[in-house]
VODOLUM-754960 format. One record per residue (C-alpha): residue number from 1; residue in three letters; x, y, z. Coordinates in steps of 0.5 Angstrom, whole numbers, plus 2048, in hexadecimal, padded with zeros to 3 digits. Example, Ala and Ser with C-alpha at 12.3 -4.5 7.8 and 13.67 -1.06 7.14 Angstrom:
2
PT / n / res / px / py / pz
PT / 1 / ALA / 819 / 7F7 / 810
PT / 2 / SER / 81B / 7FE / 80E
//
This chain:
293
PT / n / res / px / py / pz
PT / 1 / UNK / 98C / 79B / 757
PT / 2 / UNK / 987 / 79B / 75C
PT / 3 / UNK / 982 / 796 / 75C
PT / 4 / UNK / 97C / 79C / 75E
PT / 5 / UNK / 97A / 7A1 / 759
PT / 6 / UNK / 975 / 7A6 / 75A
PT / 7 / UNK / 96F / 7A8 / 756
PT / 8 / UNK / 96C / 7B0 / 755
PT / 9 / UNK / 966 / 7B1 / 757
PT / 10 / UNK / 962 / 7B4 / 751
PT / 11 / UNK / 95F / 7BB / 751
PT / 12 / UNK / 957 / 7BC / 74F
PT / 13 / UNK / 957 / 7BB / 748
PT / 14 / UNK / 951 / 7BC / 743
PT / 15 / UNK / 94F / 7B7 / 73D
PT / 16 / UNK / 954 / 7B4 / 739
PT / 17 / UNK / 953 / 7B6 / 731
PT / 18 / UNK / 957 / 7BB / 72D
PT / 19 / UNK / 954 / 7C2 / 731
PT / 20 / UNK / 95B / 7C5 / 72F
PT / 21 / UNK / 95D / 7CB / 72E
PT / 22 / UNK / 95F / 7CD / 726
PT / 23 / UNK / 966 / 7CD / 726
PT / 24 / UNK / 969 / 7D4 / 723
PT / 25 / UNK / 96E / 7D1 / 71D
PT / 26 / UNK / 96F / 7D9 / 71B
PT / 27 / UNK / 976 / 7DD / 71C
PT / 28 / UNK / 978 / 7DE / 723
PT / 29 / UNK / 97D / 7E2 / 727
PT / 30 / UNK / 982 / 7DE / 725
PT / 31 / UNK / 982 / 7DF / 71E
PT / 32 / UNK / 981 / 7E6 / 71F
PT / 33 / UNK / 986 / 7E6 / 723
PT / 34 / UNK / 98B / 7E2 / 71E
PT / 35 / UNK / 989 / 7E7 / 718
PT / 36 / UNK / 98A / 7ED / 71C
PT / 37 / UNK / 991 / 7EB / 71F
PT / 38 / UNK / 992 / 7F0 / 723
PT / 39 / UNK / 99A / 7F2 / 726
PT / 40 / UNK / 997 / 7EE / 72E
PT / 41 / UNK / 995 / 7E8 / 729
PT / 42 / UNK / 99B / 7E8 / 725
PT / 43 / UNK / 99F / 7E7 / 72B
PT / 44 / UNK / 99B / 7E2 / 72E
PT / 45 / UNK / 99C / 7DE / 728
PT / 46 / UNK / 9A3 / 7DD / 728
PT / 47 / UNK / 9A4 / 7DD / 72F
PT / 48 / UNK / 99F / 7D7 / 72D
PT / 49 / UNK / 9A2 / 7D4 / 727
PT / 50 / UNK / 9AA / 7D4 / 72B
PT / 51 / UNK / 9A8 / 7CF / 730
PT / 52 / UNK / 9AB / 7C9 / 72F
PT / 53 / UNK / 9A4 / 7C4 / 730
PT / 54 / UNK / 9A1 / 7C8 / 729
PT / 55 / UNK / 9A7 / 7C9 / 725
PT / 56 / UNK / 9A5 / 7C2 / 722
PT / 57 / UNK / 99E / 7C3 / 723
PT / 58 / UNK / 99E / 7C9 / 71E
PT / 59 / UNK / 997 / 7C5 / 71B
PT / 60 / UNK / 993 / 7C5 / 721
PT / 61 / UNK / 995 / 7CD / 723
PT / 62 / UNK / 992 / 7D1 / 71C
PT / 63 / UNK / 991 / 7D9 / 71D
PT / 64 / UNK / 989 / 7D8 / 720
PT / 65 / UNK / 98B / 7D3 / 725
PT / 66 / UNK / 990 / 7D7 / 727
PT / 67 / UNK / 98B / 7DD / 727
PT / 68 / UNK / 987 / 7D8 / 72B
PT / 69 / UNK / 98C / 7D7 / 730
PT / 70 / UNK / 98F / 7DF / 731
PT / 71 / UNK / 986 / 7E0 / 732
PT / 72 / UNK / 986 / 7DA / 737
PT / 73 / UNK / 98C / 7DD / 73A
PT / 74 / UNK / 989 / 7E4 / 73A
PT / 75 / UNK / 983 / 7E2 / 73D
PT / 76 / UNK / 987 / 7DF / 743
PT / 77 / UNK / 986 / 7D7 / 741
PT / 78 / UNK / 98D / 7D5 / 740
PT / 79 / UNK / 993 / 7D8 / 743
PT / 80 / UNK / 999 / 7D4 / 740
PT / 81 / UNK / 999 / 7CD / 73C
PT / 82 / UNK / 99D / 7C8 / 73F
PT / 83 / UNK / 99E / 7C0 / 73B
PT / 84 / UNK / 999 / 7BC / 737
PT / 85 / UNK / 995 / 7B7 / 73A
PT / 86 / UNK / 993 / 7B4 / 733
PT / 87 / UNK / 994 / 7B5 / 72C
PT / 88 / UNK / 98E / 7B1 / 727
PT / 89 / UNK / 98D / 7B3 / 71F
PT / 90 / UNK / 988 / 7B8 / 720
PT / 91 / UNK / 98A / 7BB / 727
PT / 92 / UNK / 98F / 7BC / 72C
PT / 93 / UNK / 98F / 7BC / 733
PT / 94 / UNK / 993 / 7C1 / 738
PT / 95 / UNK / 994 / 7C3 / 73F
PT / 96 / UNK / 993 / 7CA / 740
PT / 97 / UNK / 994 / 7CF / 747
PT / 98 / UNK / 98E / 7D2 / 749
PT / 99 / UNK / 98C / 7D7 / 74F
PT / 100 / UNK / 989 / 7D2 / 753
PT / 101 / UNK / 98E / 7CC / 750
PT / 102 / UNK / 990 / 7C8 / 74B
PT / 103 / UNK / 98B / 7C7 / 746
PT / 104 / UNK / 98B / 7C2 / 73F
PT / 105 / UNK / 98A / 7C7 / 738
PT / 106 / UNK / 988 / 7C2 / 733
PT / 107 / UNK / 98A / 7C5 / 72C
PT / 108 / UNK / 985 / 7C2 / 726
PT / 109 / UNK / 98A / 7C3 / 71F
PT / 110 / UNK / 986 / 7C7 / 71A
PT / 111 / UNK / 98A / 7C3 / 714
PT / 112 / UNK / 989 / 7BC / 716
PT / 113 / UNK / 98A / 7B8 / 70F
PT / 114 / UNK / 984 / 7B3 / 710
PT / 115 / UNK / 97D / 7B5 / 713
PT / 116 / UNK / 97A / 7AF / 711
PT / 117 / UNK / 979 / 7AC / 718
PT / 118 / UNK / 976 / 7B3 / 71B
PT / 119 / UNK / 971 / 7B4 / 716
PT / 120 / UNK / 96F / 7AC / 719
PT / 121 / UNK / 96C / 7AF / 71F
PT / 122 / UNK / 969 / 7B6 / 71C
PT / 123 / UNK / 966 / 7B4 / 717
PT / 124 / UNK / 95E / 7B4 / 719
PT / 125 / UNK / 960 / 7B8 / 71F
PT / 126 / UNK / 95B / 7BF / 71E
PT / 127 / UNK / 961 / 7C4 / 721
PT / 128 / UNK / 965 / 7C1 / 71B
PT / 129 / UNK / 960 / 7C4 / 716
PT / 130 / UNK / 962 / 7C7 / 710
PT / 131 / UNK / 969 / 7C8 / 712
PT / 132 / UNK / 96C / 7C4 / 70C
PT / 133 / UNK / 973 / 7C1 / 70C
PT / 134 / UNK / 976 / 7C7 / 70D
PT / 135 / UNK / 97C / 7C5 / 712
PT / 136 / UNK / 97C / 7CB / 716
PT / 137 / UNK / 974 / 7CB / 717
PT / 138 / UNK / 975 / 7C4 / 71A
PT / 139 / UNK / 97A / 7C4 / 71D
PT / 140 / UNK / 977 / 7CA / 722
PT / 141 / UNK / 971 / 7C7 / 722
PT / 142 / UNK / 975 / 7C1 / 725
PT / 143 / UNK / 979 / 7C4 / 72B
PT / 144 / UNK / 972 / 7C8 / 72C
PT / 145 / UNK / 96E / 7C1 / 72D
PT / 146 / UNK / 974 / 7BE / 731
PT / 147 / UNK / 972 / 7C4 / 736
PT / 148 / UNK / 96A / 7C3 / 736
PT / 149 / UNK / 96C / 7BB / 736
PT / 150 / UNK / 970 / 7BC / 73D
PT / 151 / UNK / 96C / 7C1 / 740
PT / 152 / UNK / 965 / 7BC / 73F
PT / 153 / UNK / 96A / 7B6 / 742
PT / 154 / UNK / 96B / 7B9 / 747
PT / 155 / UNK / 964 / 7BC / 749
PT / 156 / UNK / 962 / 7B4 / 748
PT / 157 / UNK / 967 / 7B2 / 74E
PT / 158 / UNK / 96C / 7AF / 749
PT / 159 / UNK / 974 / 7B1 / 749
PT / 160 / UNK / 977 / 7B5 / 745
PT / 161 / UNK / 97C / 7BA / 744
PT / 162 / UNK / 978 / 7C1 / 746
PT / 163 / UNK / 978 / 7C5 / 740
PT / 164 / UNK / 97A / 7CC / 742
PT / 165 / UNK / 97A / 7D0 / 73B
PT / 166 / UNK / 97B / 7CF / 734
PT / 167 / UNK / 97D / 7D4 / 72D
PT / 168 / UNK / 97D / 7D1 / 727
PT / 169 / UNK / 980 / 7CA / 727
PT / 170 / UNK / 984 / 7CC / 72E
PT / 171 / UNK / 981 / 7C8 / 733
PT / 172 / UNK / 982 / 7CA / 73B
PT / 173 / UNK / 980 / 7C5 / 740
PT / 174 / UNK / 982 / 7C2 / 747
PT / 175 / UNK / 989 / 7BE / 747
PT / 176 / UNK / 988 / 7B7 / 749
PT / 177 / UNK / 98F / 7B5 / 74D
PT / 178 / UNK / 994 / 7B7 / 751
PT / 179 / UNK / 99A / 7BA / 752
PT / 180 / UNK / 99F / 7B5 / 74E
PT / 181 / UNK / 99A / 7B2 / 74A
PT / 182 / UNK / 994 / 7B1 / 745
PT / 183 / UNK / 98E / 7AD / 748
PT / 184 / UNK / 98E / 7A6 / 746
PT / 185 / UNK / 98A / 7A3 / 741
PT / 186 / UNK / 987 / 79C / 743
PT / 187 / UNK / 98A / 798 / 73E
PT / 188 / UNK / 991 / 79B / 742
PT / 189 / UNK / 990 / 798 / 748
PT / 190 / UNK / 98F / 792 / 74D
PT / 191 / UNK / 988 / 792 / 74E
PT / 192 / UNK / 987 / 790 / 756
PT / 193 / UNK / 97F / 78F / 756
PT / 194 / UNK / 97C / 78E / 74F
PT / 195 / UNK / 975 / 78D / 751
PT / 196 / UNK / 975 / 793 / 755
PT / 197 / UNK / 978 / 797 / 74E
PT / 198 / UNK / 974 / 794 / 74A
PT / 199 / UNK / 96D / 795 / 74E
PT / 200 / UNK / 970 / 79D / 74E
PT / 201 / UNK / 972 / 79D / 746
PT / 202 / UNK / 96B / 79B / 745
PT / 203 / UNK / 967 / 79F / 74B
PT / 204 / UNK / 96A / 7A5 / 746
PT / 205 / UNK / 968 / 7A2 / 740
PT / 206 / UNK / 962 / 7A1 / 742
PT / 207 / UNK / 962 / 7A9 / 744
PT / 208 / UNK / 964 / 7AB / 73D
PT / 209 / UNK / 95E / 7A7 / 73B
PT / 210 / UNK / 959 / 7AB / 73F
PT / 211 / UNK / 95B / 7B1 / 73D
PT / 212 / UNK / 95B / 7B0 / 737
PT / 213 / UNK / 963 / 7AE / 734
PT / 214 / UNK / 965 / 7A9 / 732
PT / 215 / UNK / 96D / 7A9 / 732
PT / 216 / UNK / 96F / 7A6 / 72C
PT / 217 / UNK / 976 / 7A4 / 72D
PT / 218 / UNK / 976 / 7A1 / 734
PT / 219 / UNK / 97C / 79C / 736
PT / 220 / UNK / 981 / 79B / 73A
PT / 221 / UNK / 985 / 7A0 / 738
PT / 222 / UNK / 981 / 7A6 / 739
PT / 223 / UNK / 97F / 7A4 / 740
PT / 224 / UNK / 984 / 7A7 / 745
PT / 225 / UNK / 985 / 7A6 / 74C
PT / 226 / UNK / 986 / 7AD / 750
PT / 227 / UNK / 987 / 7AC / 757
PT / 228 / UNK / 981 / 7A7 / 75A
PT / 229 / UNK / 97D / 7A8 / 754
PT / 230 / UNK / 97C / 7A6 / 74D
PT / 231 / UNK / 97B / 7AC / 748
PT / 232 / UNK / 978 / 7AB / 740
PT / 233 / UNK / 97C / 7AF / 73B
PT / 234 / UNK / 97C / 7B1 / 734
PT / 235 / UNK / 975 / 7B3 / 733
PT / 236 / UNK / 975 / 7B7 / 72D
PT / 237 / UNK / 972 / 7B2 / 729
PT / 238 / UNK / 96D / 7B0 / 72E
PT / 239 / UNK / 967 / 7B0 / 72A
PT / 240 / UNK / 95F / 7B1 / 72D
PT / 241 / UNK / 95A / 7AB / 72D
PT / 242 / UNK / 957 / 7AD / 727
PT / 243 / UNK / 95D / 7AC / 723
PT / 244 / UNK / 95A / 7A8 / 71C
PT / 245 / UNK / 961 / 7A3 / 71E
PT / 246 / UNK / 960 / 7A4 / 726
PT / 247 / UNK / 95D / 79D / 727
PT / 248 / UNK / 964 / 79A / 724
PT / 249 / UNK / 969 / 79F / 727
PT / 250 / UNK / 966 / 79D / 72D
PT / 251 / UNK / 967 / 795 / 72D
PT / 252 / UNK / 96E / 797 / 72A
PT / 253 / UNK / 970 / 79A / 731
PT / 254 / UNK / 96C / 795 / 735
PT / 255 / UNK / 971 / 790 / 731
PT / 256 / UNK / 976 / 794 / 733
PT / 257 / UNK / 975 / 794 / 73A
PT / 258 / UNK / 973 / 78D / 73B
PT / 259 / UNK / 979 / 78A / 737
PT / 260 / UNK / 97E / 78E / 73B
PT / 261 / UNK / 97A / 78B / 742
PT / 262 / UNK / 97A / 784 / 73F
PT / 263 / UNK / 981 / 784 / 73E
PT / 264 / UNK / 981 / 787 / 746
PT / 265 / UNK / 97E / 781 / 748
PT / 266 / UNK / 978 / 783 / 748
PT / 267 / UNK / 971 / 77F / 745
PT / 268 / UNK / 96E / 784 / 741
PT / 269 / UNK / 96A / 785 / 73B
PT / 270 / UNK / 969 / 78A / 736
PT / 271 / UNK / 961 / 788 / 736
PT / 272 / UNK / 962 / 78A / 73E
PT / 273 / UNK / 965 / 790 / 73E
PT / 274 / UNK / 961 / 792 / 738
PT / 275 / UNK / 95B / 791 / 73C
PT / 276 / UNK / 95D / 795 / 742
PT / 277 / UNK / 95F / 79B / 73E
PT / 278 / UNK / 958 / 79C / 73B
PT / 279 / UNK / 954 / 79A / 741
PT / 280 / UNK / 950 / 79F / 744
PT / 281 / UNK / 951 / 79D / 74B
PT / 282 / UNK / 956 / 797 / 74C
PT / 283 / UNK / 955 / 793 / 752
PT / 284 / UNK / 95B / 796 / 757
PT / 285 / UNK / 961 / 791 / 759
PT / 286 / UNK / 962 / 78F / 75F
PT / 287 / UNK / 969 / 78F / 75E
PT / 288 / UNK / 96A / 796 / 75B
PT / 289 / UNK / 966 / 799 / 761
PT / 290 / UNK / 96A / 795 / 766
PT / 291 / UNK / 970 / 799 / 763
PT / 292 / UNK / 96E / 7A0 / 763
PT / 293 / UNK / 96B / 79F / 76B
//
């Protein structure tokens, strides 16, 4: 693992808060296209559902996700799909072939049996109002969020996977890798230079912080290593600063990440790191600087 990790530079970016756009939970072209099923569709669909990687995932790939797939392919995202990258409860991750290259396709599951966890992170956040516990509503809801989480990370100078389009619960984004592997989760690595790692992991969650996000489940296994730079992943449950829980979400990541380190070699305190993050303008490391010369 290299012993330099680059930091992005951030974009100029307005006031935190939740200045969001209200996110639209009606029928999208996906479900029109799933109930209308025409003859292009259907073929879609079996070519689809005969590729070995979802004959055993025939949960994940319902009639609208294949729509929503068939519409991403239409639209010219997606060209052919590849392997998964990862599988979790409430989604998949898979490598897709794209006009400019690979790109990652992450599909959220419409019938994921347990919701709890995910209220968590909506409840008191105002795009979610009214939305209920109908699981198609929040599970759309969830990818849209994932795609403004991305997009207001990466305008703050944070590493992310680039969002590149996003239909129903079918999110497309940039693949972080190369060609015979996934990118490395850091938990999966020997870390060479801690402190340098460490001081990049917080600069980013400082970032978030003063863009108004807060993760809500950072660790050591969503922050990956793509080339010489760290990137955050899985920003679906990333929430706003004024989330009535963000205050202990927050601690939660800073915990996290300083109890990782600390088991690097590192002398770092949750305290420390928590005061770094919520600090307006933190006092520049010399350390760090002399590394990004």
């Amino acid at each position: 693992m290299t012993e330099e990790y680059g930091l992005l530079e951030p974009d100029e970016e307005g006031a935190p808060g939740d200045e969001w756009e209200e996110i639209d939970v009606a029928d999208t072209e996906a479900d029109r296209i799933a109930r209308k099923q025409d003859r292009e569709f259907l073929e879609f669909r079996k070519r689809i559902k005969n590729t070995e990687q979802f004959k055993v995932e025939a949960s994940v790939f319902d009639d609208a996700t294949l729509g929503a797939l068939y519409k991403l392919v239409q639209d010219g995202y997606i060209d052919a799909f590849g392997g998964p990258i990862s599988t979790g409860k409430e989604a998949n991750v898979y490598t897709a072939l794209a006009p400019d290259g690979e790109v990652a396709v992450k599909v959220y599951r419409i019938n994921a049996s347990d919701f709890k966890q995910m209220r968590e992170y909506l409840e008191g956040d105002p795009r979610f109002e009214g939305i209920g516990s109908d699981k198609k509503k929040v599970v759309v809801a969830w990818t849209k969020k994932e795609f403004a989480n991305l997009e207001r990370a990466r305008k703050a100078g944070v590493r992310v996977p680039e969002p590149l389009a996003v239909e129903r619960n079918v999110l497309v984004m940039e693949y972080l890798g190369g060609e015979t592997q996934r990118a490395q989760r850091l938990n999966e690595v020997h870390v060479e230079n801690p402190q340098t790692a460490y001081e990049v992991v917080r600069e980013y969650a400082r970032r978030l912080y003063a863009a108004g996000l807060i993760h809500g489940d950072l660790s050591e296994y969503n922050i990956v290593v793509t080339e010489s730079e760290l990137a955050f992943l899985d920003l679906g449950q990333a929430i706003t600063v004024h989330h009535p829980n963000s205050r202990e979400y927050l601690e939660r990541d800073c915990h996290n990440v300083a109890a990782f380190f600390r088991r690097q070699g590192l002398e770092v305190s949750d305290e420390e790191l928590l005061n770094y993050v919520t600090e307006a303008d933190p006092t520049p490391n010399a350390d760090l600087d002399e590394t990004q010369s």
